[in-house]
KESE-408908 format. One line per field, with one value per residue: residue in three letters; x, y, z of N, C-alpha, C, O, CB in turn. Coordinates in steps of 0.1 Angstrom, whole numbers, plus 2048, in hexadecimal, padded with zeros to 3 digits. Glycine has a CB too. Layout:
<recs>
lumdo <- ALA,...;
n.xx <- X,...;
n.yy <- Y,...;
n.zz <- Z,...;
ca.xx <- X,...;
ca.yy <- Y,...;
ca.zz <- Z,...;
c.xx <- X,...;
c.yy <- Y,...;
c.zz <- Z,...;
o.xx <- X,...;
o.yy <- Y,...;
o.zz <- Z,...;
cb.xx <- X,...;
cb.yy <- Y,...;
cb.zz <- Z,...;
</recs>
This chain:
<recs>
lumdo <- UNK,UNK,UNK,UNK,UNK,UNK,UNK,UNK,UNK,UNK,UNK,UNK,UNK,UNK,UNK,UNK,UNK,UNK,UNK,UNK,UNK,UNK,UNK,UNK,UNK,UNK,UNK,UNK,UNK,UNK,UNK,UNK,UNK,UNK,UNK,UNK,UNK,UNK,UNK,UNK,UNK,UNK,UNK,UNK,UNK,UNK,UNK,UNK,UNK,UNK,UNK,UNK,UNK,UNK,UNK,UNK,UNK,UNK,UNK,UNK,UNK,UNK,UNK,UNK,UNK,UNK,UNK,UNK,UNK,UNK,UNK,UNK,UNK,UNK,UNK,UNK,UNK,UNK,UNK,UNK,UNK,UNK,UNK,UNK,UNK,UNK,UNK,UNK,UNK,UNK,UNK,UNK,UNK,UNK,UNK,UNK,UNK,UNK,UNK,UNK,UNK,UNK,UNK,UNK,UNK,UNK,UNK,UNK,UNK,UNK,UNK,UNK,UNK,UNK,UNK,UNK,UNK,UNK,UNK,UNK,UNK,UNK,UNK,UNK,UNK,UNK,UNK,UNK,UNK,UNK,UNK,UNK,UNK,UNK,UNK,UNK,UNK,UNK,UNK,UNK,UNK,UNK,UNK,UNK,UNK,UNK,UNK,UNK,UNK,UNK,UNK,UNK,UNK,UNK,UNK,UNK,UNK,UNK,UNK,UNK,UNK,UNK,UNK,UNK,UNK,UNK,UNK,UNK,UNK,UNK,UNK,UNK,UNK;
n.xx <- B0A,B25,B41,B4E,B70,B8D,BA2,BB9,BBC,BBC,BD5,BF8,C03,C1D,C31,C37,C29,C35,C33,C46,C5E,C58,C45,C24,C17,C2A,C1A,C0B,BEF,BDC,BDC,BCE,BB8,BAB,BA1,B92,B7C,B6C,B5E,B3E,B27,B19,B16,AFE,AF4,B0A,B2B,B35,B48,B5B,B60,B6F,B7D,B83,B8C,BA4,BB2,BB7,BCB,BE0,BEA,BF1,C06,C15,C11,C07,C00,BF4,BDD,BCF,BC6,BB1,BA3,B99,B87,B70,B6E,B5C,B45,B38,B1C,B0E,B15,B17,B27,B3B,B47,B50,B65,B77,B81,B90,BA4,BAF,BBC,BCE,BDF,BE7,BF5,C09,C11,C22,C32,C45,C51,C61,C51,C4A,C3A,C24,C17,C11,C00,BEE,BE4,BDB,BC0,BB6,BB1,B9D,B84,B82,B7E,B61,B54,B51,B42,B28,B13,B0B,AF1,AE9,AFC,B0E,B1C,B28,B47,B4F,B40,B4E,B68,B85,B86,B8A,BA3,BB3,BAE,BBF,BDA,BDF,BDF,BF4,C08,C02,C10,C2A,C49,C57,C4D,C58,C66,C5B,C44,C2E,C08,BFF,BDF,BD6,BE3,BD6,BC3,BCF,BE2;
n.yy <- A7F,A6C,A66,A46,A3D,A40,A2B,A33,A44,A31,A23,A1A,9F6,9F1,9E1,9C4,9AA,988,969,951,960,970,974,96E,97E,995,9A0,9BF,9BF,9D5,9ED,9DD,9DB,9F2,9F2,9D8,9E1,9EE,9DF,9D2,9BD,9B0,9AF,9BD,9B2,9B3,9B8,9D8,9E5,9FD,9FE,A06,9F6,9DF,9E7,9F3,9D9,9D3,9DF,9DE,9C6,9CC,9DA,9CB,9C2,9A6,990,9A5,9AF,998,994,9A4,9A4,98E,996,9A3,98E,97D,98D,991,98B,967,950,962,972,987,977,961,96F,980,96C,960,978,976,95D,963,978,968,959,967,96F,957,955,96C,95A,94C,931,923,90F,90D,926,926,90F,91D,930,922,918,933,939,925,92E,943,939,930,948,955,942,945,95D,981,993,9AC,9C6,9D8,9E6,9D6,9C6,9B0,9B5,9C7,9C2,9B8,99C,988,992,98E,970,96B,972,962,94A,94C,94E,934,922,929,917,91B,92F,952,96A,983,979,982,989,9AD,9BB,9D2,9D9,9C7,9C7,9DD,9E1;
n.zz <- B7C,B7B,B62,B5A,B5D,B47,B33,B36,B4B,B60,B75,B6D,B73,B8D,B87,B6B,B72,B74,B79,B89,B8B,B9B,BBB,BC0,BCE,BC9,BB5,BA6,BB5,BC0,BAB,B99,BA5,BA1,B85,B80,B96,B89,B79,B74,B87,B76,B54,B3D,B23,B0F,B0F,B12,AFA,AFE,B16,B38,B48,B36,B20,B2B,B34,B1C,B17,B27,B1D,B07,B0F,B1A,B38,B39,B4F,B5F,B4A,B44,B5B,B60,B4A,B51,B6A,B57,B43,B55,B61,B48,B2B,B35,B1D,B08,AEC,AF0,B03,AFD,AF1,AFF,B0B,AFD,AF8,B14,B13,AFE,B09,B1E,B13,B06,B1D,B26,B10,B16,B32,B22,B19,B01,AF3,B05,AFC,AE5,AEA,AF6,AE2,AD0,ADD,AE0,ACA,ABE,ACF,AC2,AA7,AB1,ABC,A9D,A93,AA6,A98,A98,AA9,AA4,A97,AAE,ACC,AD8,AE6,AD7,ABD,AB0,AB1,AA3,A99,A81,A78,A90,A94,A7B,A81,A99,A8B,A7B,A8E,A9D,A8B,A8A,A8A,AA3,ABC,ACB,AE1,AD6,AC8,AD3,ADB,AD0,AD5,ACE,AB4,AA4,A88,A79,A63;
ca.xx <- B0F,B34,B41,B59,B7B,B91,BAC,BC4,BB8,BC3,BE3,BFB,C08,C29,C3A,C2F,C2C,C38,C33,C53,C64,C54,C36,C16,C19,C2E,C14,C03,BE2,BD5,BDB,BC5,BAB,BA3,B9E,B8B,B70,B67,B58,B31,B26,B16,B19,AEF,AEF,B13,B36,B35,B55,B5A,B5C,B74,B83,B86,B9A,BB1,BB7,BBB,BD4,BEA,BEE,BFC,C13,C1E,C10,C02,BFA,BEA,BD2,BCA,BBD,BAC,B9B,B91,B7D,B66,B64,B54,B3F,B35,B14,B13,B10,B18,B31,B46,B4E,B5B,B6F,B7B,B86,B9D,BAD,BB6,BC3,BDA,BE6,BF0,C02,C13,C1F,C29,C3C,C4D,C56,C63,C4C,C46,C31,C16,C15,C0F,BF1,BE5,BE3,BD3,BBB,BB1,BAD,B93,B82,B80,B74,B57,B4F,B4D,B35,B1F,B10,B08,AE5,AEA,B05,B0B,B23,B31,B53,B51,B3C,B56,B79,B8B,B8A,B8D,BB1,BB9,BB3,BCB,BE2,BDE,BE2,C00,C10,C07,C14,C36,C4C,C5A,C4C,C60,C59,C5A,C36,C22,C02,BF5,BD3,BD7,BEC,BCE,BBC,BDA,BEA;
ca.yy <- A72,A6D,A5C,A3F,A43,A3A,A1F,A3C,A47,A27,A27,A0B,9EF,9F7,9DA,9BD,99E,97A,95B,944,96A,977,96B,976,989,9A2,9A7,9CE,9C1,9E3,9F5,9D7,9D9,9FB,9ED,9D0,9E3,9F5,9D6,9D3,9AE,9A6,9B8,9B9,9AF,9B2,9C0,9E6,9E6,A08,9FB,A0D,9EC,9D5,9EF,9F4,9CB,9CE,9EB,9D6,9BA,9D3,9E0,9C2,9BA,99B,98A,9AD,9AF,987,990,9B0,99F,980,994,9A8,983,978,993,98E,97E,95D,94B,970,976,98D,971,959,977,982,959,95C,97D,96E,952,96C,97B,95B,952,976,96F,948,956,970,952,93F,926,925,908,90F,931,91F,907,925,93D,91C,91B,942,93A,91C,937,953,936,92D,954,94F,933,950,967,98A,992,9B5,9CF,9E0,9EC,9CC,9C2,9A5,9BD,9D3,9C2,9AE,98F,980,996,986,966,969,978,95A,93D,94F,949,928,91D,928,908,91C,93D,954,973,989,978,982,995,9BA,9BD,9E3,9D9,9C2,9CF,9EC,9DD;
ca.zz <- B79,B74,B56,B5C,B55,B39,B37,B36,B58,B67,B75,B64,B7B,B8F,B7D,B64,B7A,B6F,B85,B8A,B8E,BA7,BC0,BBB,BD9,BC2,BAB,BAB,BB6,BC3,BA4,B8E,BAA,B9E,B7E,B8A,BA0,B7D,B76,B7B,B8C,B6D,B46,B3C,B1A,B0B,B17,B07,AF0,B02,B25,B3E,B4C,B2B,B16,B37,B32,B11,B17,B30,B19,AFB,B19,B21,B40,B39,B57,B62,B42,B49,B69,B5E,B3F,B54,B6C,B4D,B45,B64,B5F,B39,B30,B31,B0E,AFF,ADF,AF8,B11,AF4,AE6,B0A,B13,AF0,AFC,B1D,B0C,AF8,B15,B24,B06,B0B,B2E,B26,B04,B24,B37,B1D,B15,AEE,AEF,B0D,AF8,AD8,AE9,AF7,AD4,AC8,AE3,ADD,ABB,ABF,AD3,AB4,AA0,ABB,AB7,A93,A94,AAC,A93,AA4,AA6,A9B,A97,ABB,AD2,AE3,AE6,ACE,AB1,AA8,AAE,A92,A9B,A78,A78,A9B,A8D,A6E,A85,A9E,A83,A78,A99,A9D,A7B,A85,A94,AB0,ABE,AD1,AEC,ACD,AC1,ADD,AD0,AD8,AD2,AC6,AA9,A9B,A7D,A79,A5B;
c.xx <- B1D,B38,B4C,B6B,B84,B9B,BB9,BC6,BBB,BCE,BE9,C00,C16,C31,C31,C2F,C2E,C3A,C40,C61,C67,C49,C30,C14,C1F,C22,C09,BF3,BD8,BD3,BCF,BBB,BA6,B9D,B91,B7A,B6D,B5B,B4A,B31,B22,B10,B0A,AEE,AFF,B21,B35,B4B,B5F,B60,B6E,B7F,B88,B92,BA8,BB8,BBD,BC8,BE3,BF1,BF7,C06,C1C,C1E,C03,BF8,BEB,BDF,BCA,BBF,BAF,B9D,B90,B82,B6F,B5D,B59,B47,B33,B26,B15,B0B,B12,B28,B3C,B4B,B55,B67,B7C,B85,B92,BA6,BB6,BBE,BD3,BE2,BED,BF7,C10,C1C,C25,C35,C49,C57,C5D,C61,C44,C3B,C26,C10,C11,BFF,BEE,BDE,BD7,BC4,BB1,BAD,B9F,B88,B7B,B77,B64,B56,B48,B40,B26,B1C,B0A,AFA,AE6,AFA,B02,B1B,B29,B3D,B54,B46,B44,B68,B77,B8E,B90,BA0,BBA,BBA,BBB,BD9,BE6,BE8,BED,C08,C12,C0C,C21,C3A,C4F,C55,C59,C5C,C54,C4E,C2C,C1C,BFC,BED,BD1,BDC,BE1,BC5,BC4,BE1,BE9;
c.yy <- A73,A62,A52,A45,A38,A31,A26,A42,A3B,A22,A15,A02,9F4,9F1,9D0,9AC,994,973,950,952,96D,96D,971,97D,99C,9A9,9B2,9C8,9CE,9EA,9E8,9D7,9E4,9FA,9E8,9D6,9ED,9EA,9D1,9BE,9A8,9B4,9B3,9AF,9AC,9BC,9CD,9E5,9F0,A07,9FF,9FF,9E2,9E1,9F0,9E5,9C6,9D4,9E2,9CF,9C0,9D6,9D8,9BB,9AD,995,997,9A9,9A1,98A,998,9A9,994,984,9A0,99D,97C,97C,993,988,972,954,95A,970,978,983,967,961,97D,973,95F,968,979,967,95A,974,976,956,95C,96E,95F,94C,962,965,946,932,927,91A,909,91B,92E,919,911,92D,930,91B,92A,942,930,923,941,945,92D,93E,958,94A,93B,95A,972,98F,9A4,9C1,9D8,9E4,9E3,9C9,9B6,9AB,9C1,9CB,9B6,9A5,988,986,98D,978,963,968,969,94A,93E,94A,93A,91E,91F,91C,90C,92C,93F,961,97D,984,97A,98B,99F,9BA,9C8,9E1,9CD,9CE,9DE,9E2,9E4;
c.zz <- B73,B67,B5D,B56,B4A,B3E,B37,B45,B64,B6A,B70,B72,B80,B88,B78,B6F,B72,B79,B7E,B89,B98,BB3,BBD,BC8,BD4,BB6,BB2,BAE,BB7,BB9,B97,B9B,BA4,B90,B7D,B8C,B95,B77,B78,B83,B81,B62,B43,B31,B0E,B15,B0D,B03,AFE,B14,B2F,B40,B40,B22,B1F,B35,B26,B0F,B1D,B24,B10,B04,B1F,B30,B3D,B40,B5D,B5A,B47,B50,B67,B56,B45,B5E,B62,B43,B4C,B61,B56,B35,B2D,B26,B04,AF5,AEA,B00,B09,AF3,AF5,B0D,B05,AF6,B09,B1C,B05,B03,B1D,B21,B0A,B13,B27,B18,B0A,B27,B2E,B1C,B07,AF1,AF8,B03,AEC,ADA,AF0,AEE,ACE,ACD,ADF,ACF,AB6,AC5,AC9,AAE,AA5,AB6,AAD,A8E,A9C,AA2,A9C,A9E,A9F,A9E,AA5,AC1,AE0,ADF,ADB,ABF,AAD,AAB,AA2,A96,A90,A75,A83,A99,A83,A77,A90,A98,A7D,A83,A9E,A97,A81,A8E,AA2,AB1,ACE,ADC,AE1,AC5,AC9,AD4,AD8,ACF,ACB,AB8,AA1,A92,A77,A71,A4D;
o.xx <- B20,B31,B53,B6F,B81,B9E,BC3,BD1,BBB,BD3,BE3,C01,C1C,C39,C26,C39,C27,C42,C42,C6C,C72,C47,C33,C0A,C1B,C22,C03,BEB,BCF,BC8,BC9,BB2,B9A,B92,B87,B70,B6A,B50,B4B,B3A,B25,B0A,B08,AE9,AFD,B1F,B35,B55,B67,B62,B78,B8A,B93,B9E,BB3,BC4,BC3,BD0,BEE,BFC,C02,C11,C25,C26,BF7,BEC,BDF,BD7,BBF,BB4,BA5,B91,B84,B77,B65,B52,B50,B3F,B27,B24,B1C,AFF,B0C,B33,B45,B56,B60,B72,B88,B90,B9D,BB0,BC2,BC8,BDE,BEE,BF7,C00,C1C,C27,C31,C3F,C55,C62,C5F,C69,C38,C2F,C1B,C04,C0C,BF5,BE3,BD3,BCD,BBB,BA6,BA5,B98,B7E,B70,B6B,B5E,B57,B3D,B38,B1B,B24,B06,AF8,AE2,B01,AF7,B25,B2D,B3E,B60,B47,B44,B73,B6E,B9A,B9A,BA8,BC5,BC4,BBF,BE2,BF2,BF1,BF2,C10,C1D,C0D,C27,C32,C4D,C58,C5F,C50,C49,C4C,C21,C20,BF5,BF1,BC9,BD8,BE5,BC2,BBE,BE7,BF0;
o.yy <- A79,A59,A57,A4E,A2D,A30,A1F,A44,A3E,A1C,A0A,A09,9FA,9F7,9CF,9A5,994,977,94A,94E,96E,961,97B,984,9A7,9B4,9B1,9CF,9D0,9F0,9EC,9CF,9E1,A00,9EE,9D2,9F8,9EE,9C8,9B6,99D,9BF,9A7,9A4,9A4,9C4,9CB,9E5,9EB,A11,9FA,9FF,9DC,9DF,9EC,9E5,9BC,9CF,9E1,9D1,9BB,9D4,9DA,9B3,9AD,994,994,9A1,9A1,986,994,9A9,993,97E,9A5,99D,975,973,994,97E,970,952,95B,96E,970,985,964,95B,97D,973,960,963,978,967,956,974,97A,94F,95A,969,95F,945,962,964,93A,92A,92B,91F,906,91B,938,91B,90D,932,934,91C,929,94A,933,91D,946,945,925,93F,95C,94E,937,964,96F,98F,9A6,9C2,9DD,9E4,9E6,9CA,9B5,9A3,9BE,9D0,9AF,9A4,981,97E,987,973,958,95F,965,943,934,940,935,913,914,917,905,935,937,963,981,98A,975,992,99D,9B8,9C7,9E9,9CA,9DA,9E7,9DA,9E2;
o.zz <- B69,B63,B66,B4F,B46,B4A,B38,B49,B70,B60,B6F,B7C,B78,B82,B7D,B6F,B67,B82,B73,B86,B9E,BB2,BB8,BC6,BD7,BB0,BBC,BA8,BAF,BBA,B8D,B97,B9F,B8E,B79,B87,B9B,B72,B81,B84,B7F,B65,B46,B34,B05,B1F,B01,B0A,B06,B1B,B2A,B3A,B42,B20,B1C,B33,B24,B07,B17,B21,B0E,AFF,B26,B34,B3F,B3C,B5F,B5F,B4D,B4F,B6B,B5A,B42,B5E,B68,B3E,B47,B5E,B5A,B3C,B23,B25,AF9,AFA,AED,B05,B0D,AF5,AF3,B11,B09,AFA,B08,B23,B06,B02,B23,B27,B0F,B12,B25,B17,B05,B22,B32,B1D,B06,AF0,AF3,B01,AE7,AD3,AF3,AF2,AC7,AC5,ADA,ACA,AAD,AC1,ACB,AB0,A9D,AA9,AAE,A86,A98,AA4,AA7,A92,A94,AA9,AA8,ABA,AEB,AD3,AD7,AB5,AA1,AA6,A9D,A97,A92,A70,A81,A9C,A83,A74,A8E,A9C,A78,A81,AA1,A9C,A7E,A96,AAC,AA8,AD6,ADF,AE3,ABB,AC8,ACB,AE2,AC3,AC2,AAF,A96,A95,A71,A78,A44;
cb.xx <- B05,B40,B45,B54,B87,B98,BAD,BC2,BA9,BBF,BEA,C0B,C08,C2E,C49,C36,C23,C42,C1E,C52,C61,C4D,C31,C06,C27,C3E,C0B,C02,BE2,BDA,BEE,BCA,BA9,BA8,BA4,B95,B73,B76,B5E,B20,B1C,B0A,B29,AE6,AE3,B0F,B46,B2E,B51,B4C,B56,B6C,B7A,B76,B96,BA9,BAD,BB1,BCD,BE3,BE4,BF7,C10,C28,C0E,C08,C07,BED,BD7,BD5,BC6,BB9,BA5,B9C,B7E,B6F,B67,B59,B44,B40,B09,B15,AFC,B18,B2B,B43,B44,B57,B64,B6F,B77,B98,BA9,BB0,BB7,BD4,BE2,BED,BFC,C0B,C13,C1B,C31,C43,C4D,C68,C46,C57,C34,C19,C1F,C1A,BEE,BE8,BF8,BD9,BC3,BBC,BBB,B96,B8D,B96,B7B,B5A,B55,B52,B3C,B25,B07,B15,ADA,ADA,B04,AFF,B1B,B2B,B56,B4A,B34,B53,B85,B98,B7F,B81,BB0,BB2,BAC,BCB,BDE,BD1,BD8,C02,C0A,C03,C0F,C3F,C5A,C6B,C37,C69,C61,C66,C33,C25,BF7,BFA,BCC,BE3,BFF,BC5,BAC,BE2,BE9;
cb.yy <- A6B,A6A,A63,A31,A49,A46,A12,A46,A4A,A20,A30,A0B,9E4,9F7,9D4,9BD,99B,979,950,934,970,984,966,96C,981,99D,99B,9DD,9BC,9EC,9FC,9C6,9D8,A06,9E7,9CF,9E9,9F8,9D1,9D9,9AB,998,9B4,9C5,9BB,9B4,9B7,9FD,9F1,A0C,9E5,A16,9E7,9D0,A03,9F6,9C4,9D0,9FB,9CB,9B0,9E1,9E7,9C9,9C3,995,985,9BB,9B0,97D,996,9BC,997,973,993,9B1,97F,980,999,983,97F,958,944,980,987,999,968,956,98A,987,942,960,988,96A,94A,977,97D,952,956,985,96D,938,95D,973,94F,93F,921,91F,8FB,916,939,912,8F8,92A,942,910,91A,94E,935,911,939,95D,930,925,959,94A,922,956,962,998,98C,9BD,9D6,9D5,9F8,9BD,9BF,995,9C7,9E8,9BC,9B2,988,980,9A7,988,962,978,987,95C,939,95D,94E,924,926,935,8FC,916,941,955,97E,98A,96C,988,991,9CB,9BE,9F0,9D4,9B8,9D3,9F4,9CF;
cb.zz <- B6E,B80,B45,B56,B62,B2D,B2B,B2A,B56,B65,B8A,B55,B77,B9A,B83,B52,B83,B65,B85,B78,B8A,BA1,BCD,BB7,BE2,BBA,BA2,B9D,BBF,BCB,BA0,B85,BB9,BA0,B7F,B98,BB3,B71,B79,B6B,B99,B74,B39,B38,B18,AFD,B19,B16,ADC,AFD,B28,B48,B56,B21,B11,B4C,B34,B05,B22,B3D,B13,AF2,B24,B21,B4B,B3A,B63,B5F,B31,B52,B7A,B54,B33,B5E,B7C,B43,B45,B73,B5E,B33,B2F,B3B,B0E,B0D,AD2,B02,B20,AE3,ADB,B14,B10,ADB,AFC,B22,AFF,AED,B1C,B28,AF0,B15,B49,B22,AF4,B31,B3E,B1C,B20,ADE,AEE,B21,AFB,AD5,AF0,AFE,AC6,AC4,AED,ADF,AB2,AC5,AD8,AA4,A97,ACD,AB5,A93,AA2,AB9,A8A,AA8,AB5,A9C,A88,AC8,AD3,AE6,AF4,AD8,AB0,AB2,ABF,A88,A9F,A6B,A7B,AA8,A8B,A61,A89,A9E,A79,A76,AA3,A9F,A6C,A87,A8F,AB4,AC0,AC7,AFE,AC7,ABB,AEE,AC5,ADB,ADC,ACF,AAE,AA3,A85,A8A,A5B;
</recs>
């Protein structure tokens, strides 16, 4: 039985795509399919924290590809089960990602109603108590950090590309 591979093992995109740059024609598809086809058709019981394809999505987004991670994240959402902790907590990172690329493209305010978005999101999570301590993607991250961090952002009057957020840099203070 082989083990999957790591998010380090997954090669990075050739470049970061942004729409109204480029077409979506230019975006590395091939290199996020391998990604992608990491992905089972359907996660049993929760998404494993741990999971070969979600850390790879979470990895993009700290790197700056945005739109990559987006795509990456959306399909482990797909996946996710449905009505499960992970697929709230997955919809909020997406949302932060999208902020990302729109705080790229300079648009401060889509990137604003999107952080607020992601944050309505955390506190829907919240409101989900977890039935016990385990090893899903929404047990062990810091959400209540990602929300401080969140409501900080939308508090300021104008954000800038310099407030986009990496995921890695939560709970590291």
């Amino acid at each position: 039985m082989s083990s999957q591979p790591s998010p380090a093992d997954l090669p990075l995109p050739q470049w970061a795509y942004v729409p109204g740059e480029m077409t979506e024609d230019d975006a590395d598809h091939d290199t996020l399919w391998k990604a992608k086809s990491l992905v089972p058709a359907r996660f049993r019981d929760y998404v494993p924290a741990r999971h070969p394809a979600l850390r790879y999505g979470m990895m993009l987004n700290d790197r700056g590809y945005f739109w990559e991670s987006q795509e990456v994240l959306e399909a482990v959402w797909a996946a996710a089960p449905q009505g499960g902790r992970e697929r709230i907590l997955l919809r909020a990172c997406i949302q932060i990602a999208n902020a990302n690329l729109r705080l790229r493209m300079q648009k401060p305010h889509a990137a604003a109603r999107l952080f607020n978005e992601a944050l309505g999101e955390l506190n829907t999570l919240f409101a989900r108590k977890a039935a016990a301590a385990g090893d899903g993607f929404a047990d062990g991250f810091p959400t209540a950090e990602l929300a401080t961090l969140l409501k900080a952002k939308t508090a300021k009057s104008e954000l800038t590309k310099a407030d986009w957020v990496a995921f890695s840099a939560i709970g590291r203070t």
